[in-house]
C-alpha positions, 0 to 999 in steps of 0.5 A, a space after each residue: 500500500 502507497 503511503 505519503 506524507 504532506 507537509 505544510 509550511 503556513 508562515 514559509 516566507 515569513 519565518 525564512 526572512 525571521 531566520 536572516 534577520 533576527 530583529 524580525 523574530 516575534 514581531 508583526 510583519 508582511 512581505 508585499 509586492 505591488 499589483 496594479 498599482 498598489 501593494 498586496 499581502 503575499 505572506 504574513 507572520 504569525 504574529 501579523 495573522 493573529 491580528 486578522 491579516 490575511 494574504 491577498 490584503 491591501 496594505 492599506 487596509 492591513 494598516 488601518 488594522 494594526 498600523 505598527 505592522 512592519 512592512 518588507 517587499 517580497 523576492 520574486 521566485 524565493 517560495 519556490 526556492 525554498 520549497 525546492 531546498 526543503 524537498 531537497 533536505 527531505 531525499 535523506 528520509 525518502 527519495 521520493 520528494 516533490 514540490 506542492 505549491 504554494 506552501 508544501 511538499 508531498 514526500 512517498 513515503 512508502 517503505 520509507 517509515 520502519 527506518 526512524 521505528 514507525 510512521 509515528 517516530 518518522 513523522 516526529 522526526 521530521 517535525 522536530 528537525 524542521 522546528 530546530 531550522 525555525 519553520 512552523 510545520 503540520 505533517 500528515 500521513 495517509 494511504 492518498 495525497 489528497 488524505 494527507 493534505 487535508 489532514 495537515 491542513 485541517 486537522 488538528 489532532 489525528 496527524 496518522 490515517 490508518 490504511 483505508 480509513 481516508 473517508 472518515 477522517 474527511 468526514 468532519 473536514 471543510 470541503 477547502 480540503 479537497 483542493 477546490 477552487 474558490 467558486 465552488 466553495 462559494 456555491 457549497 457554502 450556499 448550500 449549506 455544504 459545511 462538511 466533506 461528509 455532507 456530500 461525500 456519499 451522493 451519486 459523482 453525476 449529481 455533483 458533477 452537474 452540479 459543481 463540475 467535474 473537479 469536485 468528483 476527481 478531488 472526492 476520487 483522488 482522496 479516497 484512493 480510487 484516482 490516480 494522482 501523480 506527482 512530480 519529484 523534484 530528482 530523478 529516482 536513481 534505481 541504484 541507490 542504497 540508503 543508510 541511517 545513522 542512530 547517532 549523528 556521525 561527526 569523525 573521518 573514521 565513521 563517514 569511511 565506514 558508513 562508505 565502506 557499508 554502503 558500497 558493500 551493499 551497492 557492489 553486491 547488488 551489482 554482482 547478482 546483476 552482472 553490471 559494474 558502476 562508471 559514476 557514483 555520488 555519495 551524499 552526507 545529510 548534515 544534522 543542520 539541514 546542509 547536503 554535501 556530497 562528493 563524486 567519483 568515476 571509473 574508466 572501466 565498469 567496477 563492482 569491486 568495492 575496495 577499488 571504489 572506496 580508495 577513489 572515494 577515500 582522499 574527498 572525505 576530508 573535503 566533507 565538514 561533518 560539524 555536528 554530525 551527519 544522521 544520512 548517507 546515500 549512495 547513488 550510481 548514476 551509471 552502470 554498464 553491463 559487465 563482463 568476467 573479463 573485459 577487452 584490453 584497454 588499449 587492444 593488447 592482449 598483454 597487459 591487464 587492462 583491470 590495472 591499468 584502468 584502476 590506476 587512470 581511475 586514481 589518477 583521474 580522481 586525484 588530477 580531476 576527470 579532464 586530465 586522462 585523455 587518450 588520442 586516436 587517429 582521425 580520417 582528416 588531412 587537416 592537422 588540427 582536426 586529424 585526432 580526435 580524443 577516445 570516448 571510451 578510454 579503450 575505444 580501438 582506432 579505425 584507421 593508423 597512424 601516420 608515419 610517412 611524414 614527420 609531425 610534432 609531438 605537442 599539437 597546438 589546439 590551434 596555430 598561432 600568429 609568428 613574425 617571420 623573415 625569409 630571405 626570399 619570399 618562397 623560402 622557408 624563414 631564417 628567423 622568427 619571433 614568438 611570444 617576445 623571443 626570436 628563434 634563429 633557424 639553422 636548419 629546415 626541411 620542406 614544404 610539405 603542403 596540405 590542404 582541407 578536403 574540399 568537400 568540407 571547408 574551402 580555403 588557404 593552403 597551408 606549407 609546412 617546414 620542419 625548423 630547427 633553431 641554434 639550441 637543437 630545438 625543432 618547430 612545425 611552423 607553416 605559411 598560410 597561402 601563395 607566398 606573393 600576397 603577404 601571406 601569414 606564418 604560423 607555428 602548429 607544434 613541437 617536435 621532442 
């Protein structure tokens, strides 16, 4: 059976802007924005609606109310930042969690529960944590979001809907409950609809006549017999393991042994799957609310736990436990099918390619994911566009190497701009300038003249000359086009 739980935040705004400005805390505010020309009520404090203010008020008349009332303008989008935040925060008690707009959330639950020892100790959980941030919330649980919405919003005792019990605890509740729109409580009200009950039991075609046809989908929704689909806010990841901390874990010593359970946990699962992990996240659910996390990635698909965890091993001193972390949750973002043996990494059948690859996965790990690339050859004249990177690592060229003709071991991404004198103009230079410095050339070997395919790109021509300076030094520098029409002279590369 499905199980939800609905979180309202009555004085959200409020008590976020009491948390950045004490001098605001216990004192009658309203946050406002200006609507056609005049200043709205768009949240107040609970303070502000103890003396009668309402959201959707004018300021002026809220004034004339309680004219010491203190007056700030709102953030555009802040709700939904907040929201999206605490819905965040909420992943370390279910993954399942989305945003329900104005002033809520909607968090799946189901399964979810037995972690804190019951729906009971669960929802406390939460409610007292969100009470130490500073927010005044009301939690339901029932077996439909609709259920759970109309509890925490309108009930003040039963906070827990037993399974199957969702029509009696609507009974006595107001038809707002339901999510009606404004037009339609007016209507019920003038019929004397005081009561969800009143009307729950009559035929949907009577009250689809009647009041619509939101009315029977809110009534279905509630009990159980609509779907209802909510969207959450991150993708559930189908391989994630979760693992709750009795006591929050402030030390290096307990995060590397939650890690170290967790990939245990992860790894097996993998194993009966014949997968092995590429990406993993592991996230840190602090005791104030704060989510840190750090990232890995393997060359290779690895269920190998020991592997994984030394890649993780060196980030944990980046995670700042303060007063401790009470979640952790492990999360492959991708896997791939596995093998018990893998193709050679770089097409030979000698070396142990399991090695190699966990050695570029420390290396990358360490120096950052950019700094392990691997070159193949590509079908391109063109210098700069004749490699191109491997993806995967262990991808297998199509075709070989040059070797007819001599090019540098350091390509430049890109040619750059030299000041060149020859002694006559279709002769390779005897000097050239280059980043403040000029290189005398003693020797030089070419052209060697290439040219773009000209079912790609059309334009200059470029001459290349192998040049080697007084100290030994060889460099790859071409004249771009006829040598009669001031051509431009370039450097390209490096020989060893």
């Amino acid at each position: 059976m499905q199980r939800y739980a609905s979180i309202w935040f009555p004085y959200l705004l409020t008590e976020y802007t009491a948390r950045k400005k004490p001098e605001f805390r216990g004192v009658p505010f309203v946050l406002t924005s200006r609507e056609r020309g005049r200043m709205v009520i768009k949240a107040v404090s609970e303070q502000g609606a103890r003396k009668g203010i309402r959201n959707g008020m004018v300021l002026a008349d809220c004034k004339a109310i309680f004219p010491e009332l203190e007056v700030l303008e709102t953030e555009h989008g802040r709700t939904e930042q907040l929201l999206h935040a605490l819905a965040a925060w909420c992943i370390s008690y279910t993954p399942y969690t989305a945003v329900d707009l104005p002033e809520g959330l909607i968090l799946d639950i189901t399964g979810c529960a037995h972690y804190s020892g019951g729906e009971k100790a669960y929802l406390e959980s939460i409610h007292k944590k969100l009470n130490a941030f500073g927010y005044t919330v009301k939690i339901a649980i029932a077996d439909t979001i609709g259920a759970a919405w109309a509890v925490a919003r309108f009930e003040n005792s039963k906070m827990i809907v037993s399974s199957g019990e969702e029509q009696s605890a609507l009974a006595t509740l107001p038809p707002a409950a339901l999510r009606l729109e404004t037009d339609i409580l007016t209507r019920m009200k003038k019929l004397g609809l005081q009561k969800i009950g009143s009307f729950i039991d009559m035929p949907h075609a009577a009250l689809r006549r009647r009041f619509g046809a939101l009315l029977p989908s809110r009534i279905n929704q509630a009990l159980g017999q609509e779907i209802e689909i909510i969207v959450p806010i991150k993708i559930i990841e189908p391989y994630q393991e979760r693992l709750c901390c009795l006591e929050p874990i402030p030390t290096p010593k307990g995060i590397r042994i939650a890690l170290e359970k967790l990939l245990e946990m992860l790894c097996t699962r993998l194993q009966a799957e014949r997968l092995g992990l590429r990406c993993a996240v592991f996230r840190a659910y602090r005791l104030d609310g704060d989510i840190q996390h750090i990232e890995i990635g393997t060359a290779l698909p690895s269920r190998d736990a020991k592997h994984i965890f030394r890649l993780f091993e060196h980030k944990i001193a980046t995670l700042q436990p303060d007063l401790g972390f009470e979640n952790f949750v492990l999360e492959a973002h991708k896997v791939e099918a596995m093998t018990d043996e893998q193709a050679a990494i770089w097409g030979a059948s000698s070396q142990n390619d399991k090695k190699v690859a966990e050695l570029l996965d420390r290396v990358a790990t360490k120096s950052g994911s950019g700094c392990v690339i691997r070159y193949l050859p590509a079908e391109r004249y063109w210098p700069e566009k004749s490699v191109k990177a491997a993806v995967p690592l262990w991808e297998k060229p199509t075709v070989r190497w040059r070797t007819d003709c001599p090019r540098p071991i350091h390509l430049l991404a890109a040619p750059e701009l030299i000041n060149v004198t020859a002694v006559m103009p279709d002769y390779p230079p005897i000097l050239f300038r280059y980043k403040g410095k000029v290189f005398n050339i003693t020797k030089s070997d070419g052209p060697e003249r290439i040219e773009q395919e000209w079912w790609v790109a059309t334009g200059l021509y470029r001459d290349y000359y192998c040049a080697e300076d007084e100290t030994g030094a060889r460099y790859w520098i071409f004249r771009s086009g006829p040598y009669d029409k001031l051509p431009q002279w370039f450097i390209h590369g490096f020989f060893a």
